[in-house]
C-alpha positions in Angstrom: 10.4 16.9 -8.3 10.5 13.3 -6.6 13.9 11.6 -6.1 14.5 8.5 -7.5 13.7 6.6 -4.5 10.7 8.6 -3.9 9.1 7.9 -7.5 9.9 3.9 -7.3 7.9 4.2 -3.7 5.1 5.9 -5.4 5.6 3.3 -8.0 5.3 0.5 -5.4 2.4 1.7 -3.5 0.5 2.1 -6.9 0.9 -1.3 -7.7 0.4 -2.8 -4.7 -3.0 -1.3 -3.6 -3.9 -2.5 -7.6 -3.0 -5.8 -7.3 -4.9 -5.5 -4.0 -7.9 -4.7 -5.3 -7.6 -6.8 -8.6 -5.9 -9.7 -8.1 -8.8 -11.4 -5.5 -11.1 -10.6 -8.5 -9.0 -12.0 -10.8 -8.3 -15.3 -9.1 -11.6 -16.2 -9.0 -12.5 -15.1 -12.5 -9.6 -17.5 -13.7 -10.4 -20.1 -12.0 -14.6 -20.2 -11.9 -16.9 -21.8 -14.7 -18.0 -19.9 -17.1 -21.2 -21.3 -17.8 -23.5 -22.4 -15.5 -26.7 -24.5 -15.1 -29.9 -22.9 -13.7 -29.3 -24.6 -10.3 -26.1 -23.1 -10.2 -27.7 -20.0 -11.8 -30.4 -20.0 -8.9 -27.7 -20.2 -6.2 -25.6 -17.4 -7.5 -28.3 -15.1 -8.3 -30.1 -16.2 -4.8 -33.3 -16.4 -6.7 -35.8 -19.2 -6.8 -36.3 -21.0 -10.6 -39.7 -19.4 -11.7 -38.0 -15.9 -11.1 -34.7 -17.3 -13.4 -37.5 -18.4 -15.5 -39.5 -14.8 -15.5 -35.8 -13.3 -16.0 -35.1 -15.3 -19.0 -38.4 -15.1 -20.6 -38.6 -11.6 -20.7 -35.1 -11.0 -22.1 -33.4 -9.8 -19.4 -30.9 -12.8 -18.9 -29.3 -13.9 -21.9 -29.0 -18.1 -22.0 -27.7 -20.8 -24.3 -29.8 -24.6 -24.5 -28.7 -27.4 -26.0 -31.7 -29.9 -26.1 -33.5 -29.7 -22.5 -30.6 -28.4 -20.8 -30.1 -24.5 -20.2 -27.2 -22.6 -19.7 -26.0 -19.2 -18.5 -23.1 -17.0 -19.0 -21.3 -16.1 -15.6 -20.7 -12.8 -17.3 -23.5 -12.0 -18.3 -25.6 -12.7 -14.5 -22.7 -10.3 -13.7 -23.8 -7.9 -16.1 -27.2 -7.9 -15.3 -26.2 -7.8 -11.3 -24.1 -4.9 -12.6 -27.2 -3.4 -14.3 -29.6 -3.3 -11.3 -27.3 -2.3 -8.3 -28.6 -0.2 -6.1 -26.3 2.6 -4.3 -27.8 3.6 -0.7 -27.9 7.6 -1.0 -27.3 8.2 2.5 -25.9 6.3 5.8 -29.5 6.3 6.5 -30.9 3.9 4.2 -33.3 1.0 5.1 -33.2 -1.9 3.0 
């Protein structure tokens, strides 16, 4: 059983390596657009327009237009990043 002092370390370390890892995330989640247009779209996904286009067109990217103008839901390019990561299987993968 864990003193006092040893529980509030535990307690502290806990916390500390989550805000570590969360709060970066976080900060720029609070403080980013939420919608964005397809240039903006293009740059974050690192894709040219005609494959935004093929990705929207074909369902896979959810968008919102008003008139002319399209937009797209930060969360949802992160879904779909999300979606289609790929996890090497061993140190000895090639991309």
């Amino acid at each position: 059983m864990p003193t006092k002092e040893e529980y509030q370390e535990i307690v502290t370390k806990a916390v500390n390596k989550a805000i570590e890892r969360d709060l970066p995330r976080l900060v720029r989640k609070a403080t980013r657009k939420r919608f964005l247009n397809t240039e903006e779209a293009m740059e974050l996904l690192g894709c040219s327009r005609k494959h935004l286009y093929y990705l929207r067109s074909q369902g896979k990217l959810p968008f919102s237009k008003e008139g002319k103008k399209i937009y797209y839901d930060i969360e949802d390019i992160e879904a779909f990043m999300e979606k289609h990561k790929v996890e090497p299987v061993e140190a000895g993968y090639e991309e």
